[in-house]
C-alpha positions in Angstrom: -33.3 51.1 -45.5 -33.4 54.4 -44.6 -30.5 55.9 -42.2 -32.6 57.8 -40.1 -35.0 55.3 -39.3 -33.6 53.0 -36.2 -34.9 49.5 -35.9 -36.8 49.0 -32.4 -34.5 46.3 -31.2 -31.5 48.2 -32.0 -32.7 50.7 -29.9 -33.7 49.3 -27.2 -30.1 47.4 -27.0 -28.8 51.0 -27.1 -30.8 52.5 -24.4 -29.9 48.9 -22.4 -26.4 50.0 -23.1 -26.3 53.7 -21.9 -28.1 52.3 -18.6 -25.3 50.3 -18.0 -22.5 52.6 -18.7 -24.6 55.5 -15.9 -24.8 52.4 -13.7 -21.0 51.4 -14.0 -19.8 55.3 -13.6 -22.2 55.8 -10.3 -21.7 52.5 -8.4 -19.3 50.7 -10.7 -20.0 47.3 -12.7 -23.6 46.1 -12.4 -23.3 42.4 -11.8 -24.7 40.0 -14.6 -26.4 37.4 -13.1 -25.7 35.1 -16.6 -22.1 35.7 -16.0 -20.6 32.3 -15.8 -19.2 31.6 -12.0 -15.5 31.3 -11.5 -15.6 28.3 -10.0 -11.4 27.9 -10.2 -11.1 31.3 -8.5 -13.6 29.8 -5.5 -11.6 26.7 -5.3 -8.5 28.9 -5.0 -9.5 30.8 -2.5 -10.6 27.7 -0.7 -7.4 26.2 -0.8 -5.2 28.7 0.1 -7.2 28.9 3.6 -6.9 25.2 4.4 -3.1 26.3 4.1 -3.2 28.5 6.4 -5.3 26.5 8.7 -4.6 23.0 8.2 -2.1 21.1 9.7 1.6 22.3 8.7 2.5 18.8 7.8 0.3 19.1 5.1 2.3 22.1 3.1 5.9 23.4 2.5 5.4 26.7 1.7 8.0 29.6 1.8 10.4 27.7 3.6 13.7 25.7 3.0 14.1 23.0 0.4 12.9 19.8 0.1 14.3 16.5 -1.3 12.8 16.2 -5.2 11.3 13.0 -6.8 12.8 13.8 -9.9 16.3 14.2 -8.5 16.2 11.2 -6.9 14.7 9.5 -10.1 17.7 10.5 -11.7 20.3 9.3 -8.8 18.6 6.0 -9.0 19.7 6.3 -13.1 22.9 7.2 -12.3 23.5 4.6 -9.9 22.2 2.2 -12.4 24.4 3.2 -15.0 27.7 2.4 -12.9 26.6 -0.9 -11.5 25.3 -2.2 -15.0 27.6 0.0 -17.2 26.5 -0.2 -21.3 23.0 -1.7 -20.0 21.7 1.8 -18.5 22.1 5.2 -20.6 25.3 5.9 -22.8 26.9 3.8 -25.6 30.1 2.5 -24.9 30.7 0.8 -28.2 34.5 0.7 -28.7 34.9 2.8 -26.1 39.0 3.0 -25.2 40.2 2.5 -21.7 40.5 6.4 -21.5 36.9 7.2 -22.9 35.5 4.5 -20.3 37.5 6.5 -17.5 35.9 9.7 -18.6 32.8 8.4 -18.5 32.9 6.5 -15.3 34.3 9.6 -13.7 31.7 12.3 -15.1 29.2 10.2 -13.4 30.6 9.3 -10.4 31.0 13.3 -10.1 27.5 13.5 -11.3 25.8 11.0 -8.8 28.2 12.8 -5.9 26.7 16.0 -6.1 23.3 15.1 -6.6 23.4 12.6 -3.9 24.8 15.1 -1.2 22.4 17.6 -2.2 19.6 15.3 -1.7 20.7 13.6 1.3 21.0 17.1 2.9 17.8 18.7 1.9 16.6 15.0 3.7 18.5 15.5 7.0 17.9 19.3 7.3 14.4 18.6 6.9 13.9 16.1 9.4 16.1 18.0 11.8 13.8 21.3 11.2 10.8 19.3 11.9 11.9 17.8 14.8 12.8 21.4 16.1 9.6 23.1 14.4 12.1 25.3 12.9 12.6 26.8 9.2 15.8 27.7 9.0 17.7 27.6 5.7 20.9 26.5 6.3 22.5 23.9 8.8 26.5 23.5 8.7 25.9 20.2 10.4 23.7 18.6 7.8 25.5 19.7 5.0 28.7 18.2 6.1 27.3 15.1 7.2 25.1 15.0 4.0 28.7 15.0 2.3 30.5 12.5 4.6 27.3 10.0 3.9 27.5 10.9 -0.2 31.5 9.9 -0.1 30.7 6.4 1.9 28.3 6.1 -0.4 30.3 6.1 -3.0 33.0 3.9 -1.6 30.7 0.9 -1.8 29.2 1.2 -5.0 31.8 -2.0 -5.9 30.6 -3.5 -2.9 27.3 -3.6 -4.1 27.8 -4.6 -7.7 29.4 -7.9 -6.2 26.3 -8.3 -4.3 24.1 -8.1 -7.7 26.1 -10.0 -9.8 24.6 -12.9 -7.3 21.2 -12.0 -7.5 21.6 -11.5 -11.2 23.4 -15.2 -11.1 20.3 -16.6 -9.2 17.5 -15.0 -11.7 19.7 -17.2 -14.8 19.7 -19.9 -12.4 16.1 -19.7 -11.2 14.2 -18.8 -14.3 13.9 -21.8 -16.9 12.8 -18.8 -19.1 15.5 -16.3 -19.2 17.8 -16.7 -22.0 20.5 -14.8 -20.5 22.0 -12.1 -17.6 21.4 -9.3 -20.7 17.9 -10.2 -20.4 17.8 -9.8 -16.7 19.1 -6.9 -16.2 16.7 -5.1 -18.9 14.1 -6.3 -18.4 13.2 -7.9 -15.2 11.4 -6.2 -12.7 12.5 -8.3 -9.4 16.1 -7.1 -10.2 15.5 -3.8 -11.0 13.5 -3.7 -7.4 16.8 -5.5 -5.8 18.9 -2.8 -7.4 17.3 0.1 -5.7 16.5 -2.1 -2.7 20.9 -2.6 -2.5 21.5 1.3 -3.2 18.8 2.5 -0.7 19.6 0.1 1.9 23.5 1.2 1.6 22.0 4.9 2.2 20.0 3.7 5.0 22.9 2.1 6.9 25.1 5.1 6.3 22.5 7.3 7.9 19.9 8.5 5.6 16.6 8.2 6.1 14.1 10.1 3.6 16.1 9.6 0.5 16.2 5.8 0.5 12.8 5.6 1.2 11.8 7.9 -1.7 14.3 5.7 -3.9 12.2 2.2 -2.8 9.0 4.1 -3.4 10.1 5.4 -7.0 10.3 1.4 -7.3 7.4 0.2 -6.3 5.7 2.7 -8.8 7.8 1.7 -11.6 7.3 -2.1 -11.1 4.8 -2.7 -8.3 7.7 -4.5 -5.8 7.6 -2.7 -2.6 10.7 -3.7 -0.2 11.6 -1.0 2.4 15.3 0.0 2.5 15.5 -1.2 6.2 14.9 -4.7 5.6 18.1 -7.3 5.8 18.4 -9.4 2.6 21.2 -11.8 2.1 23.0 -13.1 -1.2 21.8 -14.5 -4.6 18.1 -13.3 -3.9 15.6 -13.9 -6.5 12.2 -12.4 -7.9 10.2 -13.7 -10.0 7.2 -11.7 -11.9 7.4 -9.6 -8.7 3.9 -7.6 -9.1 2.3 -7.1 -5.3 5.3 -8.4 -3.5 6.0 -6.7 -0.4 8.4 -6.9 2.4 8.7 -5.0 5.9 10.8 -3.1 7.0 12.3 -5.6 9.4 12.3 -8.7 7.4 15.5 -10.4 7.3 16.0 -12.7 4.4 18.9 -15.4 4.2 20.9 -16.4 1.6 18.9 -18.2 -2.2 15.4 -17.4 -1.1 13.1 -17.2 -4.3 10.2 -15.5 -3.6 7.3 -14.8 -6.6 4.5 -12.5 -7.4 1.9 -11.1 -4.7 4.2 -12.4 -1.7 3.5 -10.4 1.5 5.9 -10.6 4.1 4.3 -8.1 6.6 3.2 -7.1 10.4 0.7 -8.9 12.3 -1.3 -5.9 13.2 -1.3 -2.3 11.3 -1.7 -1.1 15.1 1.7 -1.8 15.8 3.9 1.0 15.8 7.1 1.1 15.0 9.6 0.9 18.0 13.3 1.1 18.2 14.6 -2.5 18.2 10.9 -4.2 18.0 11.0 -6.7 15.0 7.9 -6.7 13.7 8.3 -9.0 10.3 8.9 -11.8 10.1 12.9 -13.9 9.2 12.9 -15.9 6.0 16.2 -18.2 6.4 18.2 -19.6 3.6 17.4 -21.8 0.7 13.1 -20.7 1.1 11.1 -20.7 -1.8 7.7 -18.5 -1.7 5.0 -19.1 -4.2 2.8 -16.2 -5.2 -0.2 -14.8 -3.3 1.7 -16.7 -0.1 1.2 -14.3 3.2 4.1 -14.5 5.9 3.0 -12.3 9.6 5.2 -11.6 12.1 8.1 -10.7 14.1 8.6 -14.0 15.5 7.6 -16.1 12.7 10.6 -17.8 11.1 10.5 -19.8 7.8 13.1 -22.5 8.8 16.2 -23.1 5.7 15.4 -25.3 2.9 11.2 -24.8 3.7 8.7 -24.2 0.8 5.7 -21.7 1.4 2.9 -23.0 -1.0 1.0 -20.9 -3.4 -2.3 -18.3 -1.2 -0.9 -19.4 2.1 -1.1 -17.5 5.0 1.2 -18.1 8.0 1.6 -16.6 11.0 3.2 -19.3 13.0 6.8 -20.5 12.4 7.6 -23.2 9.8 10.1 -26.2 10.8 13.7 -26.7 8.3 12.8 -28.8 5.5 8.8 -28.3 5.9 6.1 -28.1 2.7 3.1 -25.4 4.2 0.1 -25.7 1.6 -3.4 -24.5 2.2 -4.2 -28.2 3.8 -1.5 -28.1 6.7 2.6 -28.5 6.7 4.0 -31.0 5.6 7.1 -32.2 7.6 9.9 -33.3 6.4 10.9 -37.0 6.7 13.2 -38.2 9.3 16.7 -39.7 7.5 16.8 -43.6 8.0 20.7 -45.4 8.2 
């Protein structure tokens, strides 16, 4: 082809081209209306005006620190790996009395300074709320964050004592399990318990975000949802566990069994929650719930020794001793000498 003859098309791109680069030195780029949008930078822009519009409860921006999932993913672990030591993280085959001392103390250190950090950035926060403050520091949370830590800590023996039942009363209740090893790795009603016994330690001691973010981490590991201010007593059992749920102010004797899809909840999701106002129901000792079973109530009470059939719903108390199925309750009979 010969050089000095220019294809039409090739010219005409070429003239299209100069056009542009006069238009974009006069009055800057031209816009190309087949330019593809940018839809993220629209979205963007979007969002960062809801922050500065929306409610303030709904961001955390630029401000102090907040209690982290994560961190209190790994206390939970840590935790775990004291009360069930050689089931949870780190070998301790033939591990001498001095190695085991080194190891229990690194994470006792461990779980101490993560646990006061957490429980700090908790307090702080709910203290800055409560002021519609944002300040950074706060002597008085920090040092209470640390008194709460070393109580904390004090206990842990306390609470393994209190497991060793529960895990007792999973070997005793379960036909199935073959032993306490398989317990504690893999059932999910004692892993619930677990975190249900550290949080509600926390709780008590005068925490308030941080055991609830530990009872939550539960529930979305293994679908048992039992808030940290509920009372349970000894040698408490779970079995399957998915859906169960129970209130904040349940109180639950001593060898209850309770299985899958159990809710013992609130009459009303109008109530609100009250200093001192009991609001869920009391399961006393020796009670077995079967699954899908519904319990309402504040005043409701389960009487020792009763039986909650399988998709009841109750919102009345049950007598000592009784049977409640979906055709009525079943008394229990009189003793004759």
């Amino acid at each position: 082809m010969d050089g000095s003859k220019i294809p039409r098309a090739l010219a005409d791109a070429g003239a299209h081209a100069e056009i542009a680069r006069d238009g974009e030195h006069e009055h800057g780029p031209l816009a190309d209306e087949n330019a593809p949008r940018d839809f993220a930078g629209e979205v963007v822009h979007k969002l960062l005006h809801s922050y500065r519009t929306a409610s303030g409860a709904m961001q955390h921006v630029n401000s102090y620190e907040l209690p982290s999932m994560a961190e209190v993913s790994r206390i939970i672990k840590l935790c775990r790996t004291l009360l069930f030591p050689g089931f949870v993280e780190g070998s301790l085959i033939r591990a001498t009395e001095t190695e085991l001392r080194e190891f229990v103390r690194e994470r006792v250190d461990d779980l101490g300074n993560r646990l006061r950090r957490q429980i700090y950035r908790g307090l702080h926060h709910k203290v800055q709320s409560a002021q519609g403050t944002r300040d950074l520091d706060c002597p008085h949370c920090a040092a209470r964050a640390a008194d709460i830590a070393q109580n904390f800590l004090a206990r842990l023996v306390d609470i393994r004592s209190r497991l060793a039942l529960d895990v007792e009363a999973s070997l005793a209740s379960d036909p199935a399990a073959t032993g306490t090893d398989e317990i504690i790795f893999c059932y999910p009603g004692l892993y619930a318990i677990t975190v249900y016994r550290v949080a509600h330690e926390l709780l008590q001691l005068g925490s308030k975000l941080i055991p609830r973010m530990m009872t939550e981490l539960a529930h979305e590991k293994v679908g048992i949802d039992i808030h940290p201010g509920a009372t349970i007593g000894a040698s408490f059992f779970i079995d399957h566990g998915t859906g169960v749920v129970i209130g904040e102010t349940t109180v639950i004797g001593n060898h209850v069994r309770i299985y899958q899809g159990v809710t013992i909840g609130a009459m009303s999701v109008k109530e609100r929650r009250e200093a001192g106002v009991k609001r869920h129901p009391t399961i006393e000792d020796d009670v077995v719930i079967y699954s899908g079973a519904t319990i309402l109530g504040g005043e409701t009470v389960v009487g020792r020794g009763a039986v909650v059939g399988g998709n009841c719903w109750v919102t009345q108390s049950v007598p000592a001793g009784a049977v409640v199925t979906q055709n009525g309750v079943r008394l229990p009979r009189v003793a004759v000498r």
